[in-house]
C-alpha positions in Angstrom: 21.1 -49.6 17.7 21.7 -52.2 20.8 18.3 -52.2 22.1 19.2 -53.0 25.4 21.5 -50.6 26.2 19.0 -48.0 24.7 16.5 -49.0 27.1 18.8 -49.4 30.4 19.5 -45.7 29.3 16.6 -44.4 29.2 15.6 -46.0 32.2 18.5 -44.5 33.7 18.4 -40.9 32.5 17.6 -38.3 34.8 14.5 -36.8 33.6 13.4 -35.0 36.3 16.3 -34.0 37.6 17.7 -32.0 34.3 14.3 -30.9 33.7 14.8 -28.5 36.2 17.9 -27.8 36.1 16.7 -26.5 32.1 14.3 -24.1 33.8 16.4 -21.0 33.9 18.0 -21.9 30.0 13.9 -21.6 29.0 14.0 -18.2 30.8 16.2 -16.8 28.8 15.0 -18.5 26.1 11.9 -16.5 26.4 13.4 -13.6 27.5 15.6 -13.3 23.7 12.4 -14.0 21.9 10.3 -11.3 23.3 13.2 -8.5 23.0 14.0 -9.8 19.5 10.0 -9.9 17.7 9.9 -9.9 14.3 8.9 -6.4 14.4 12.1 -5.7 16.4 14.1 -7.6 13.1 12.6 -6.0 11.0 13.7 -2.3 12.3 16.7 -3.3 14.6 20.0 -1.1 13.5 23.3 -3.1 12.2 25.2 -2.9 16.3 22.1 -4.3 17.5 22.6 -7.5 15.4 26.4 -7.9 15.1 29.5 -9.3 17.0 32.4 -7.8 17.8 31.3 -4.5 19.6 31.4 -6.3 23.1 27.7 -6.1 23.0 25.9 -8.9 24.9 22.8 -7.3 23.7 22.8 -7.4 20.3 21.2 -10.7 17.9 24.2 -12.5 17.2 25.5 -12.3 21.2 22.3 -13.6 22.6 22.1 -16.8 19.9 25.5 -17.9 20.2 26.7 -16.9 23.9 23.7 -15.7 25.4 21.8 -19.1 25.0 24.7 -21.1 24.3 24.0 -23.8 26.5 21.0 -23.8 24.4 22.8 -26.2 21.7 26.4 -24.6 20.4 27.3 -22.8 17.5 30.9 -22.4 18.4 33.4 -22.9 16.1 33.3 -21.0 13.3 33.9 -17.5 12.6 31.4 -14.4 13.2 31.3 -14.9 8.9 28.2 -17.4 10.0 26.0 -14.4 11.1 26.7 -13.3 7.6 27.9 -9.8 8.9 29.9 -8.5 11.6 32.3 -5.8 13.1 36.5 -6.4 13.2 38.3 -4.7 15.8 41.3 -5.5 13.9 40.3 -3.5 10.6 37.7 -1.6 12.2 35.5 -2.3 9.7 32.3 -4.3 9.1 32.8 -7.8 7.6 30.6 -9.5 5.3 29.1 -13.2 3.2 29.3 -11.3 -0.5 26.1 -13.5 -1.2 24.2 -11.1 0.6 24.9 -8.3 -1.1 27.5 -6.1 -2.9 28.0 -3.6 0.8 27.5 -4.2 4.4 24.3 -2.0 4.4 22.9 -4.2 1.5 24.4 -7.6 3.4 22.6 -6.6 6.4 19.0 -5.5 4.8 19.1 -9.1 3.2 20.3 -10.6 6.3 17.1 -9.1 8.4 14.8 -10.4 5.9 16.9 -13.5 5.5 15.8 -14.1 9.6 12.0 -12.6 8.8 11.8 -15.4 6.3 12.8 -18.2 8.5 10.6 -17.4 11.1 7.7 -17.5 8.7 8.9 -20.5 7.0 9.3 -22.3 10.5 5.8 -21.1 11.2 4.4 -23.1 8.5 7.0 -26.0 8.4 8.0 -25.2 4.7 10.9 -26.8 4.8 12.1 -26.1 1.2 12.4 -22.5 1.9 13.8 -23.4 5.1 16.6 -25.3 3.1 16.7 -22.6 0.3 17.3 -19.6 2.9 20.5 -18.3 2.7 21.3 -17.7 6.3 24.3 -20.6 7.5 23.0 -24.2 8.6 24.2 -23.8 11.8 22.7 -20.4 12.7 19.5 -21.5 10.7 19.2 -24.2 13.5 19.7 -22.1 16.2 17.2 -19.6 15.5 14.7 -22.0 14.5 14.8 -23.7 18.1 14.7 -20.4 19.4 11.9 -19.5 18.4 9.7 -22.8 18.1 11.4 -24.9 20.9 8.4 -27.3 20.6 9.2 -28.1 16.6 12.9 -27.5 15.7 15.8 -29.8 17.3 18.3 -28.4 19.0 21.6 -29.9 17.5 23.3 -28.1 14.8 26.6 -29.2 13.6 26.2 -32.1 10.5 28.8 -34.1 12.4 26.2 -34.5 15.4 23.5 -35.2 13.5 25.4 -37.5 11.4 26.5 -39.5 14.5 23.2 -40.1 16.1 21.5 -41.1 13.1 24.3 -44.0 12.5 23.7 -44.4 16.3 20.1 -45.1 16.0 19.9 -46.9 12.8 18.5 -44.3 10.5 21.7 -43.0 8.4 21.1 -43.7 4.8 23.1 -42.4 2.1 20.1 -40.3 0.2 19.4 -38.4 4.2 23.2 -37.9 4.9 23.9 -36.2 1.7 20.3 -33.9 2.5 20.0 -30.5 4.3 20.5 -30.5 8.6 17.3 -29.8 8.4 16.0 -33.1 7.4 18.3 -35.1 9.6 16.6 -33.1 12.6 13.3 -34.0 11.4 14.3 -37.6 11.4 15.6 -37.6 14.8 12.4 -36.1 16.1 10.2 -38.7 14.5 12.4 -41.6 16.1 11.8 -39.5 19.3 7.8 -39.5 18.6 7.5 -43.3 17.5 9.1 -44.3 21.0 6.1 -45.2 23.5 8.4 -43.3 26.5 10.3 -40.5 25.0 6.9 -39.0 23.1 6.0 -37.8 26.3 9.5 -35.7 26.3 10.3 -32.2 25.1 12.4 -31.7 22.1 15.0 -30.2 24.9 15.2 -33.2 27.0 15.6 -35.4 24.0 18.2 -33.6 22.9 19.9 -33.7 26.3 19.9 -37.7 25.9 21.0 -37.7 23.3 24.4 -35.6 23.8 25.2 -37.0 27.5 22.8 -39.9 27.9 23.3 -42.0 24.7 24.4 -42.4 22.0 26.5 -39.5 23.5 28.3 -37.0 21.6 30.9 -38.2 18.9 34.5 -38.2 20.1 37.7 -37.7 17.9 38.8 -40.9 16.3 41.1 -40.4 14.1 43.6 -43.0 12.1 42.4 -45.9 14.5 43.0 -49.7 13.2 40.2 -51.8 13.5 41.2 -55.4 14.6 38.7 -58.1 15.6 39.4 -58.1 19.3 40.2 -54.4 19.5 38.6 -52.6 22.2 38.3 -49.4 19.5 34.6 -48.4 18.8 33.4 -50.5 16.2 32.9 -47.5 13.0 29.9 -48.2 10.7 30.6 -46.6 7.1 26.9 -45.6 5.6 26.1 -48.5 3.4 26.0 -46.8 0.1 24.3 -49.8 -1.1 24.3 -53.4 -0.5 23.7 -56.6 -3.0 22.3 -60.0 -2.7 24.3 -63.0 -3.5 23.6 -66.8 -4.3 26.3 -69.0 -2.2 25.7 -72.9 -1.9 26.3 -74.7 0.8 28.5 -77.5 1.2 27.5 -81.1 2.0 27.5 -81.4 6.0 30.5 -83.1 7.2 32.6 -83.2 10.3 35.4 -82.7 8.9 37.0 -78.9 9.4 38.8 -78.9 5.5 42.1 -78.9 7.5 41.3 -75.6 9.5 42.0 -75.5 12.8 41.0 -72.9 15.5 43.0 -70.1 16.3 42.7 -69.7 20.0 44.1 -66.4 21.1 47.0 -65.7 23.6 45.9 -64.4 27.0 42.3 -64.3 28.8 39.6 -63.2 26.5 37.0 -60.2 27.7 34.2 -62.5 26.9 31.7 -59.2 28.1 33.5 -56.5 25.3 33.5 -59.6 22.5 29.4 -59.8 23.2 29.0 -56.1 22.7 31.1 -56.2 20.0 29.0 -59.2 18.5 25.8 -57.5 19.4 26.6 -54.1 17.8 27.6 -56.0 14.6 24.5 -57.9 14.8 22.7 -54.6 15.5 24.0 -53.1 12.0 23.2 -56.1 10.3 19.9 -56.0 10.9 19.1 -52.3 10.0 21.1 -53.2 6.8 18.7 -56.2 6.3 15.4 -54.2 7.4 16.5 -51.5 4.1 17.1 -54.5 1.8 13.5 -55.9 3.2 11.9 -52.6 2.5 13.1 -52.4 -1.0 12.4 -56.2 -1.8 8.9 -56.0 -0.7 8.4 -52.8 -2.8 9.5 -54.2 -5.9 8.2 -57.8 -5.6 4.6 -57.0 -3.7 4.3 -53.5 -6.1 3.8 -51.1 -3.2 5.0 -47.8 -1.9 7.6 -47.2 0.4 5.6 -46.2 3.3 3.3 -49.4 2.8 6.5 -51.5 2.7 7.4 -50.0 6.2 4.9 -51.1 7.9 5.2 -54.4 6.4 8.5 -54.9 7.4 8.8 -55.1 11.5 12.0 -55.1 13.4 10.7 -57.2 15.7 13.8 -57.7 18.0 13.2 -54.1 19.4 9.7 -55.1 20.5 11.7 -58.5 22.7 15.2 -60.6 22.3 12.9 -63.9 23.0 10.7 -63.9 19.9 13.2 -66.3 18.3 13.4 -63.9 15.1 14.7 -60.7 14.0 12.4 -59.1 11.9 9.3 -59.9 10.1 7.8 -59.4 6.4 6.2 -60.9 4.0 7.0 -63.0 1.0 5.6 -62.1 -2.6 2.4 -65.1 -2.2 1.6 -62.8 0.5 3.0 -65.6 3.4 4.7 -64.0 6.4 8.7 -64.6 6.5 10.2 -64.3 9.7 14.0 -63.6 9.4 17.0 -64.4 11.5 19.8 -62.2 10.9 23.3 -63.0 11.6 26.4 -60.6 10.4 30.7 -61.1 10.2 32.8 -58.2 9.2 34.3 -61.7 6.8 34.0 -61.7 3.0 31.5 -64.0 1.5 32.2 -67.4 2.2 32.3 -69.8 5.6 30.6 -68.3 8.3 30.1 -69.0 12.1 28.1 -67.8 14.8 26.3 -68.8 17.9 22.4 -70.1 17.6 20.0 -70.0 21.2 17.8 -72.5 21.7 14.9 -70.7 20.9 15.9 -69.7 17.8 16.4 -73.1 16.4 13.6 -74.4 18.1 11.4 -71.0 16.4 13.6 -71.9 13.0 11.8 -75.8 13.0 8.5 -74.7 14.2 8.2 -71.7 11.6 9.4 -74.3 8.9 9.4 -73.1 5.1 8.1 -69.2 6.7 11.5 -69.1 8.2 14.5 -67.6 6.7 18.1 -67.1 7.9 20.0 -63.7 6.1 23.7 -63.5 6.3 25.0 -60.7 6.1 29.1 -60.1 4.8 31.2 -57.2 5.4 29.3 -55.4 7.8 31.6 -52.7 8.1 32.1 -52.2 4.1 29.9 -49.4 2.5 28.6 -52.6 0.1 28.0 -55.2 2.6 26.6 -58.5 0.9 23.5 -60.6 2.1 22.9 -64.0 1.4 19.3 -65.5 2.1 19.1 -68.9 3.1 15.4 -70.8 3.3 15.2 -72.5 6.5 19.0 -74.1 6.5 17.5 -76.1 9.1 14.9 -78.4 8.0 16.4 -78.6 4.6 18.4 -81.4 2.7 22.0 -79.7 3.6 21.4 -78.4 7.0 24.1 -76.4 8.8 26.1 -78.4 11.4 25.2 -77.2 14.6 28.6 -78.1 17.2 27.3 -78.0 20.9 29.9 -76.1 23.1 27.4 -74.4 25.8 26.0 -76.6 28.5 23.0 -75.9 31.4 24.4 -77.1 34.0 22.1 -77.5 37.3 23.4 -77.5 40.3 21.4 -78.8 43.8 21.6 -79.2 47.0 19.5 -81.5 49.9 
């Protein structure tokens, strides 16, 4: 997650504006909820819940069209509802897991819906997960219904895209139930000092048009170093440490000389690219922190958490990435740097302040490199304070301050 433009767009979305522009969606909203009670479920007849009898009445009608601009559930067939009616054979359609006829489909379908609404009641979300109703329709109806507890984003390939987005995709919550990647996204929503104060509506509202923005179709697209493509992370399906030596420092460039490129370089995309690279690098880092502290300090994963800080959200001028803690119980403040490269010779750019926070922080200090950052098994190599040791790195000036006055 860049953490700067997340801010500039928060800063910039307008809250109050869409707010009320929602007002007549929550209208409706409340409208479906009080003709459709559970008592109304549990005895409403089959053409009061299906599609495809050009009634904007019924169930199905109101959840998908009704309230579409709710959150969509376009794009699948009327099969998602479970049941529903076919002009074309004049006949009802139906999921066979429901049952061996339509009238049996539709008895289990109405208690299927009964069933959510009490397990959303209670936030069980195992029979949430277990319910045989579709994910996407699950969704719906949940946010329907409790607005103040269920997101309102539905399709895996939404969810999927903000969680790589704000640096909570992991392999073990992609593989897991919608449900749990909604739940995610609403606890990154409630540990935010500005956004807790937002509805689940309005976050979901920045989160489609504000930023990250909805995915868009990016299919068969070459990634190149300079390309002005998206940069695509893969889910890092694991990662490993490696042990690299450094060479002795020299001034010599082992025969290699710089490849300068043809034509004016967009110095402002090649930062963004840079920054969204070292973005991904440090999320990867901050997972390999949590599971390092876990096994070397014997603690929990929700203890390790807390011991673990991404510190550059808090500021970019601490001089440090993240900080944790060592297994003598010292604090380690960590520098991360990343290259979509192989393991092996690396360059990137150093501020002031972080070398000058790398020789005041001495031996707590700690520099992690991290290789092919966009591989599903990136590598990190951990170097002790490369700075103050007895190989430093060679630092080659090639930024200057330059003042400029006048009388």
């Amino acid at each position: 997650m860049n953490y700067q433009e997340f801010q500039e767009a928060k800063a910039t979305f307008q809250y109050t504006k869409l707010l009320e522009e929602r007002k007549p969606i929550e209208r409706l909203r409340k409208e479906f909820v009080k003709r459709f009670t559970p008592e109304k479920i549990r005895t409403m007849k089959l053409d009061e819940y299906v599609q495809g009898k050009q009634s904007t009445k019924s169930f199905c009608y109101g959840v998908e069209w009704e309230l579409d601009r709710m959150g969509r559930i376009v794009g699948s067939t009327c099969i998602k509802f479970g049941i529903y009616w076919s002009d074309k054979d004049q006949e009802y359609k139906f999921a066979k897991r429901f049952g061996a006829t339509y009238q049996e489909a539709f008895k289990t379908i109405k208690q299927c819906i009964l069933d959510l609404l009490e397990a959303g009641k209670t936030d069980d979300y195992q029979a949430l997960e277990d319910n045989l109703l579709s994910p996407m329709f699950k969704g719906k109806i949940l946010s329907i219904y409790y607005p103040k507890k269920y997101l309102n984003i539905f399709s895996d390939e939404h969810l999927d895209h903000y969680l790589k987005w704000l640096d909570l995709d992991t392999a073990d919550l992609l593989k897991k139930d919608a449900i749990h990647k909604r739940t995610e996204l609403l606890k990154f929503k409630n540990n935010d000092k500005d956004m807790v104060k937002w509805s689940i509506d309005m976050f979901s509202m920045f989160l489609v048009y504000q930023y990250p923005k909805e995915p868009k179709a990016q299919k068969d697209q070459a990634f190149t170093p300079n390309s002005s493509v998206e940069l695509k992370f893969p889910t890092v399906d694991q990662y490993s440490f490696i042990d690299l030596s450094l060479a002795p420092k020299s001034t010599e460039q082992n025969g290699r000389r710089a490849v300068v490129s043809k034509g004016k370089p967009d110095y402002e995309k090649e930062e963004k690219r840079k920054t969204k690279l070292g973005d991904r690098g440090e999320k990867i880092v901050m997972m390999a922190e949590i599971e390092r502290v876990m096994k070397e300090n014997n603690v929990r994963k929700a203890q390790a958490e807390k011991m673990v800080i991404r510190k550059s959200l808090e500021s970019n001028a601490i001089g440090y990435d993240i900080l944790s803690v060592s297994p003598d119980g010292s604090p380690r403040y960590i520098e991360v740097k990343a290259t979509t490269r192989k393991a092996g010779d690396m360059s990137f750019f150093y501020t002031i302040n972080e070398l000058q926070t790398a020789q005041d922080l001495k031996e707590n200090y700690y520099l992690y490199l991290v290789y092919e950052i966009l591989s599903k098994n990136p590598k990190i190599w951990v170097l002790k304070n490369p700075f103050i040791s007895e190989k430093p790195l060679t630092l080659e000036p090639i930024k200057f301050k330059v003042n400029v006055q006048t009388k």
